[in-house]
C-alpha positions as CSV (number, residue, x, y, z in Angstrom):
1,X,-10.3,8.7,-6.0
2,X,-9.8,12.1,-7.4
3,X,-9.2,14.9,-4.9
4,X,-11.3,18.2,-5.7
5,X,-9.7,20.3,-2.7
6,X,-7.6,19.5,0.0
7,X,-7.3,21.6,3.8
8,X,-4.9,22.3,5.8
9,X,-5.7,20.7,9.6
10,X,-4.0,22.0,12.4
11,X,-4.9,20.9,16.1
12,X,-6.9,17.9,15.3
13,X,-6.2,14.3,15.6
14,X,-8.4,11.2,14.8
15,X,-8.2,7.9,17.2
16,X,-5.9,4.6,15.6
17,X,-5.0,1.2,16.5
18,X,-2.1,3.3,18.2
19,X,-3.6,5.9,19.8
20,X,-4.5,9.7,19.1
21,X,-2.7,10.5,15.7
22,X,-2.8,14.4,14.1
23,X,-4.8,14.7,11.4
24,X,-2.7,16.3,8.7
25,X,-4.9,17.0,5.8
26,X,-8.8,17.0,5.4
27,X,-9.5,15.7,1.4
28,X,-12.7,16.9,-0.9
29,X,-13.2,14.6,-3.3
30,X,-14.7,14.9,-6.9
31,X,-18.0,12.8,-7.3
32,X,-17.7,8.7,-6.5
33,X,-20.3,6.0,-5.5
34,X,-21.8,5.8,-1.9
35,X,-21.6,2.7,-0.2
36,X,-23.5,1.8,3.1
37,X,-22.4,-0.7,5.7
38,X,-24.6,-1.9,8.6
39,X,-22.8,-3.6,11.5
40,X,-24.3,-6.0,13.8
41,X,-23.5,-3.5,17.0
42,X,-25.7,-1.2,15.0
43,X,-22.4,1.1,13.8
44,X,-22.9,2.2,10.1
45,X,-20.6,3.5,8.0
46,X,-21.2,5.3,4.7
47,X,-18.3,5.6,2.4
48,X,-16.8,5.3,-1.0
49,X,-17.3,1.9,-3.1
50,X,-13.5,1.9,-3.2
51,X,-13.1,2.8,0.6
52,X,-10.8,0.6,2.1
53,X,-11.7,-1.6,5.6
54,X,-9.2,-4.5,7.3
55,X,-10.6,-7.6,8.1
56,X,-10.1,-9.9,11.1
57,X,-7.4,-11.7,9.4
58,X,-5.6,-8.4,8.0
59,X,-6.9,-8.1,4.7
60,X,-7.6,-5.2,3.0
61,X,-11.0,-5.0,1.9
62,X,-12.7,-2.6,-0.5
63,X,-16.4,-1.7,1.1
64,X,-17.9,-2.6,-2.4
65,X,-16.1,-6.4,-1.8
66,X,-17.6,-6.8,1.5
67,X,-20.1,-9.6,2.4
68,X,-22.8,-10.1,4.9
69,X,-21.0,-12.0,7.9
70,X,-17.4,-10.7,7.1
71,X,-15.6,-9.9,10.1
72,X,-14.0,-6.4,10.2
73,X,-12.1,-5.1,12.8
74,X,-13.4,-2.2,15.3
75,X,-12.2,-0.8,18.4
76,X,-13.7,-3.3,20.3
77,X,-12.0,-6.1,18.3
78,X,-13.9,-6.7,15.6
79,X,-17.4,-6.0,14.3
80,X,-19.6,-8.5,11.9
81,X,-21.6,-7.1,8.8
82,X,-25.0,-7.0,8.8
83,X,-26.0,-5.6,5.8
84,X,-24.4,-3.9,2.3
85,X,-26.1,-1.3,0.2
86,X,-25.2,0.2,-3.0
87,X,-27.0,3.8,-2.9
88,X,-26.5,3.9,-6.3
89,X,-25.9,7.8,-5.5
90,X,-23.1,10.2,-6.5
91,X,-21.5,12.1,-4.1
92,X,-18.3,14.6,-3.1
93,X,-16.8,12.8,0.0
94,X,-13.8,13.7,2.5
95,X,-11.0,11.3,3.2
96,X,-7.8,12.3,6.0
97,X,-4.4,11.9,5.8
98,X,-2.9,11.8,9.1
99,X,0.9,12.9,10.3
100,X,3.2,9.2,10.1
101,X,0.5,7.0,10.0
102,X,-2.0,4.8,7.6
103,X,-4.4,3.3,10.2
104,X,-7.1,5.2,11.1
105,X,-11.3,4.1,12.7
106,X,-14.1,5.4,10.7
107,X,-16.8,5.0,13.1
108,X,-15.0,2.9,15.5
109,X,-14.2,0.9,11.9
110,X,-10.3,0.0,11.0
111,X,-9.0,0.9,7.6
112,X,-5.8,0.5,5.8
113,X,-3.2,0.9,3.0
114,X,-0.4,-0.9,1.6
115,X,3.2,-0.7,2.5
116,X,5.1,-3.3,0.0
117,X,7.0,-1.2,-2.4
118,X,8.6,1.2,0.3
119,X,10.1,-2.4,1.4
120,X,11.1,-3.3,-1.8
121,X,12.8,0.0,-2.6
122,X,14.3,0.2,0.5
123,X,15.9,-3.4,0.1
124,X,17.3,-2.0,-3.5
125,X,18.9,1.1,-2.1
126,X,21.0,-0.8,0.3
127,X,22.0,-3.2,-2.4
128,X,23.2,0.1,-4.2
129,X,20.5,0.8,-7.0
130,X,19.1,4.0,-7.3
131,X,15.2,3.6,-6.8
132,X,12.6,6.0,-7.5
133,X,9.2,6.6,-6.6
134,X,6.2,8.4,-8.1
135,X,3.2,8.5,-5.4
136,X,-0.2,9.6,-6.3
137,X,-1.6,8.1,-3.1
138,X,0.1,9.7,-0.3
139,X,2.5,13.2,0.4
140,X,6.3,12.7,-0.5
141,X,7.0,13.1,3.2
142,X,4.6,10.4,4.6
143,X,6.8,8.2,2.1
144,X,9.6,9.3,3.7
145,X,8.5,8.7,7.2
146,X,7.5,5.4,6.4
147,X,11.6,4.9,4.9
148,X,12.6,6.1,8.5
149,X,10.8,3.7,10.1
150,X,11.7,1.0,7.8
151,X,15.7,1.8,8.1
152,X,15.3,2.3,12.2
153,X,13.0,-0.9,12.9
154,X,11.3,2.1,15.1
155,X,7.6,2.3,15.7
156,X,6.8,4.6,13.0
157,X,4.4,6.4,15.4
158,X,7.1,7.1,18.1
159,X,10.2,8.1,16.5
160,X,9.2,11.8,15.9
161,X,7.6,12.2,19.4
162,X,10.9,12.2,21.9
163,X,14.7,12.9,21.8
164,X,15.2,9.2,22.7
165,X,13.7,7.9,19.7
166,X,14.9,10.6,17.3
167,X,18.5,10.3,18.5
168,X,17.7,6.4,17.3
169,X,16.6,7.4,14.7
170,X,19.3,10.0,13.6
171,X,22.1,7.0,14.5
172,X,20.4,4.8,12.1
173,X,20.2,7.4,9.3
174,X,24.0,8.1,9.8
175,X,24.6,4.7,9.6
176,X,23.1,4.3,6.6
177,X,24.6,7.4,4.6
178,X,27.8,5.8,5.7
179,X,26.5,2.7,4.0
180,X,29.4,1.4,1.5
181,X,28.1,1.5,-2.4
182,X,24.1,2.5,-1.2
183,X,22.2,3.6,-3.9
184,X,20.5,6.9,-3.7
185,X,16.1,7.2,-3.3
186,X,13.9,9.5,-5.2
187,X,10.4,10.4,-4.3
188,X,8.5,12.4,-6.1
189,X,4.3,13.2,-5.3
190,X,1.6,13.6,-8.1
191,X,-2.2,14.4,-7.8
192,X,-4.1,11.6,-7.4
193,X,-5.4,10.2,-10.3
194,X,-4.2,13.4,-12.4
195,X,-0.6,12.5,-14.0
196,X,0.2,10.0,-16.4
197,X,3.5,8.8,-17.8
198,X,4.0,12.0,-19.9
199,X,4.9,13.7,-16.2
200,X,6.7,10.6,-15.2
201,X,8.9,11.3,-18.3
202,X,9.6,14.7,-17.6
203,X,10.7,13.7,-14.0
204,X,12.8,10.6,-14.8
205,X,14.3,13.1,-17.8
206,X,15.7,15.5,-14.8
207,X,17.0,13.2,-12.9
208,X,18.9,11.7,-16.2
209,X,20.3,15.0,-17.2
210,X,21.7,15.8,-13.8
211,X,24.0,12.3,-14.1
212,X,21.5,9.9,-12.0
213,X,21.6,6.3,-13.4
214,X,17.7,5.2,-12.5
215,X,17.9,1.4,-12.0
216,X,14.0,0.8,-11.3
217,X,10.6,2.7,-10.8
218,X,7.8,1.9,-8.6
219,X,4.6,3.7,-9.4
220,X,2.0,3.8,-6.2
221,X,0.0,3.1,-7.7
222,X,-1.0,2.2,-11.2
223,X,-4.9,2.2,-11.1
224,X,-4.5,6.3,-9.6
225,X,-3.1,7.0,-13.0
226,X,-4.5,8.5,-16.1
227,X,-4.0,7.1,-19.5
228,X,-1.8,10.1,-21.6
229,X,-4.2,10.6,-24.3
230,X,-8.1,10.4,-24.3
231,X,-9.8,7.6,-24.1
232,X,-13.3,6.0,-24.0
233,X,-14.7,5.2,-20.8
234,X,-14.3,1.3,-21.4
235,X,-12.1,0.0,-17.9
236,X,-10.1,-2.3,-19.7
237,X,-9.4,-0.2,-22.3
238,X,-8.2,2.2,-20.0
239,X,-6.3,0.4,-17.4
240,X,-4.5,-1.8,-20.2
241,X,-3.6,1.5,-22.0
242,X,-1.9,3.1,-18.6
243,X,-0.3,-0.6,-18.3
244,X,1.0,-0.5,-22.5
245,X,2.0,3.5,-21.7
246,X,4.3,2.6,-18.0
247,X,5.9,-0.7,-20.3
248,X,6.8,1.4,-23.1
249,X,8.4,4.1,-20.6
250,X,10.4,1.0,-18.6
251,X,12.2,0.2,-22.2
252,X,13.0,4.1,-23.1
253,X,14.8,4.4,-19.5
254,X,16.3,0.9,-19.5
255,X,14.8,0.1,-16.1
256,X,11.9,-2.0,-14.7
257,X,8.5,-0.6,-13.4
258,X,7.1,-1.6,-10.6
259,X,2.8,-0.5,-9.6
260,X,0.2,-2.8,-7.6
261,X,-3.5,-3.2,-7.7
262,X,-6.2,-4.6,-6.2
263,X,-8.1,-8.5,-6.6
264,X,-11.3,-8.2,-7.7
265,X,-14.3,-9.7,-5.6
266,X,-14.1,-13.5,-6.5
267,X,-10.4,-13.0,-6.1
268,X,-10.8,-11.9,-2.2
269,X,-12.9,-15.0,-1.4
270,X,-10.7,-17.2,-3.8
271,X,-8.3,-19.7,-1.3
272,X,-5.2,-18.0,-1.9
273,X,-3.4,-21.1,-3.4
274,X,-6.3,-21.0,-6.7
275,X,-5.9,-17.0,-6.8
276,X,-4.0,-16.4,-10.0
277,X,-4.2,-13.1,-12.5
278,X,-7.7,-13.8,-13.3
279,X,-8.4,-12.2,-10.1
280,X,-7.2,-9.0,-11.0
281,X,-9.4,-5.9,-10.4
282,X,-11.1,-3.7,-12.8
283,X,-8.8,-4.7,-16.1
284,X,-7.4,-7.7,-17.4
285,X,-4.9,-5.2,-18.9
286,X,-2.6,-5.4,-16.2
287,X,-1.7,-8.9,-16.5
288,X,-1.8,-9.3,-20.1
289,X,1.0,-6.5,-20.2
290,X,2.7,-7.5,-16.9
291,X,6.0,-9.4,-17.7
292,X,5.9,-10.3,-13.8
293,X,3.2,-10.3,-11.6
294,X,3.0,-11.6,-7.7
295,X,-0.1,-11.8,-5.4
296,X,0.2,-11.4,-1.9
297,X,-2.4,-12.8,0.8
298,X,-2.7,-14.9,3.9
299,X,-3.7,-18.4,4.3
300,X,-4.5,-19.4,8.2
301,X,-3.6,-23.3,6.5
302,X,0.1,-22.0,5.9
303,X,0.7,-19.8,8.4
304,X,2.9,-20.0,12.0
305,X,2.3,-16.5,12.6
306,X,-0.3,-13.3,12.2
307,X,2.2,-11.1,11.0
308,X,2.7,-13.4,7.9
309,X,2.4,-12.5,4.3
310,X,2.5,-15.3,2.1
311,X,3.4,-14.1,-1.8
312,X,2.6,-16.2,-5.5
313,X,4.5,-15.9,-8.4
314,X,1.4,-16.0,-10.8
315,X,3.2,-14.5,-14.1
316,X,6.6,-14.7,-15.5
317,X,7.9,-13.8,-19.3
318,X,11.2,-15.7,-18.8
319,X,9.2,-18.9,-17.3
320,X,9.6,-20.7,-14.2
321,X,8.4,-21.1,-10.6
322,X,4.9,-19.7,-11.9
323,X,2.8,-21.1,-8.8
324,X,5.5,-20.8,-6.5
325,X,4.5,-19.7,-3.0
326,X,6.8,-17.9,-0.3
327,X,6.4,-15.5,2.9
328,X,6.9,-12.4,3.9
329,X,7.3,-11.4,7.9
330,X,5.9,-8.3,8.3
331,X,6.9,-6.0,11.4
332,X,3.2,-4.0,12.7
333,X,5.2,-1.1,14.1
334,X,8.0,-0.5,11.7
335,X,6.5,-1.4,8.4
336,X,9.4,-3.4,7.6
337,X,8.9,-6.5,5.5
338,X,11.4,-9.9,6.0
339,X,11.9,-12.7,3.6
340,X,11.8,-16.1,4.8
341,X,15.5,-16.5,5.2
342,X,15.4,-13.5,7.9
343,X,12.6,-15.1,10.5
344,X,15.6,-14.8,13.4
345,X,16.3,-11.1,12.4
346,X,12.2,-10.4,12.5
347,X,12.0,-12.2,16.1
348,X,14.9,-9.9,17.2
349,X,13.9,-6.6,15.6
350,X,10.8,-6.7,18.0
351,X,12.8,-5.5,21.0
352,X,13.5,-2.5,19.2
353,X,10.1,-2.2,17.8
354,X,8.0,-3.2,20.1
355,X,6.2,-5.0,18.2
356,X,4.1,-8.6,18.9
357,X,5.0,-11.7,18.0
358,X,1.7,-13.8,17.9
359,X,1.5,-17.2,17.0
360,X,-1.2,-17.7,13.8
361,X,-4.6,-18.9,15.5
362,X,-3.4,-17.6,19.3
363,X,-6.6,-15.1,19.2
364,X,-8.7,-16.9,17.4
């Protein structure tokens, strides 16, 4: 998506999963395909091909990926699709970015974005690396909000909106910059699809020159990118360039690069153990350059609970445990992601939370 203009919005909110949330920013958009989407309650939505929608079982789901019968979730719970229609038309479209959260309904419709690599660098900060991140997706300070919530184990909508929560919030924030040999986070915001790793460079050069030792990069995300010099309009060509160009940049810093993208169609209604890098979306560039790559998805089969986030390792350059499947345990209300050796901690953390923890197949 590349933003044409972007507004200012000031006494306005739009209804979430958690209520009434400010809307921060209104977003123009240059040109992109028009997708229609009849639901069986007669709802319609018309949106961008690469507009995404959550599914019943927490999937995100691009509206051009979406099947007659899929289950998406609505106000009222959930909502089946009717009907799909490619208008084959053109258009400028808005999007809204909304003050500490990600969630919003689009015609009583639920949509969604990712939340991984603000774990991941999170995790690497405490273990005393120095991690930055370049976001072409959101504002620096929405990635920062989602770091609060992450280090706090507070709802991320709550903690701004009472002196209860913020003095939490403040406590856990001292804590932490009392943290014995933490690392130090960077973020740093770029126009959507607009920069490319000639404005990483310069970036990652500053932070060099003022005595910052940068142990890893993650890149939100890489398919927002542009390649640094011209190319042809040819997707793969493209995508595998921007892949070649963020490698090359990972060796001249000494540090690994870390981006996500999408599965293509076949991939979202592939069982998750057959899902491999095949499945990628829009270039097979990313994985051929990839020296690592991981898919994350849900199987009901191999899940205990909702919240669940089962990962494959699905590339490796040094070998080993390609295949291999593990779990995440993610926390609704925090954002906060725990590995399989934490499930106590996740149970815990909900008191602070208040966040649910339902049993896989309890709703169903």
């Amino acid at each position: 998506m590349e933003i044409k203009e972007r507004y200012k919005v000031n006494n306005y909110s739009v209804l979430s999963d958690n209520g009434w949330i400010p809307i921060k920013y209104c977003i123009k958009t240059e040109k992109i395909r028009k997708y229609l989407i009849l639901f069986e309650s007669s709802i319609e939505i018309e949106c961008a091909d690469d507009h995404k929608l959550m599914s019943i079982d927490n999937r995100e789901v691009f509206a051009k990926d979406i099947n007659i019968g899929d289950k998406i979730k609505s106000f009222d719970g959930y909502d089946i699709v009717f009907d799909v229609f490619d208008t084959e038309e053109e258009i400028e479209m808005y999007d809204l970015s909304l003050e500490n959260h990600y969630l919003y309904y689009t015609n009583n419709i639920l949509s969604h974005n990712s939340n991984t690599m603000a774990n991941f660098a999170a995790r690497q900060v405490l273990n005393g690396h120095n991690a930055v991140v370049l976001t072409l997706e959101m504002s620096q300070d929405a990635f920062a909000q989602r770091f609060d919530a992450i280090y706090s184990k507070l709802d991320i909508n709550r903690i701004y909106l009472s002196t209860t929560y913020k003095n939490s919030l403040y406590r856990s924030l001292r804590e932490l910059k009392a943290y014995e040999n933490r690392g130090e986070l960077f973020i740093k915001q770029y126009p959507t699809g607009d920069a490319s790793v000639l404005d990483f460079r310069i970036y990652l050069r500053e932070l060099v020159l003022r005595g910052i030792n940068i142990d890893i990069v993650y890149v939100d995300y890489i398919n927002l990118m542009k390649a640094a010099y011209k190319l042809d309009n040819n997707m793969y060509s493209a995508i595998k360039r921007i892949s070649e160009e963020l490698r090359a940049l990972s060796f001249e810093f000494k540090c690994p690069f870390v981006s996500v993208s999408q599965l293509n169609r076949e991939g979202f209604y592939t069982q998750f153990s057959e899902v491999d890098f095949n499945h990628v979306a829009e270039s097979m560039g990313i994985p051929a350059t990839a020296d690592f790559m991981a898919i994350l998805g849900t199987d009901e089969n191999q899940m205990s609970y909702e919240s669940e986030i089962l990962y494959k390792i699905t590339k490796s350059r040094i070998g080993g445990r390609v295949g291999h499947i593990e779990r995440f345990y993610l926390d609704k209300r925090s954002l906060k992601m725990y590995d399989g050796s934490e499930l106590d901690e996740w149970i815990e953390d909900a008191t602070i939370s208040g966040d649910d923890r339902t049993p896989s197949g309890e709703n169903n």
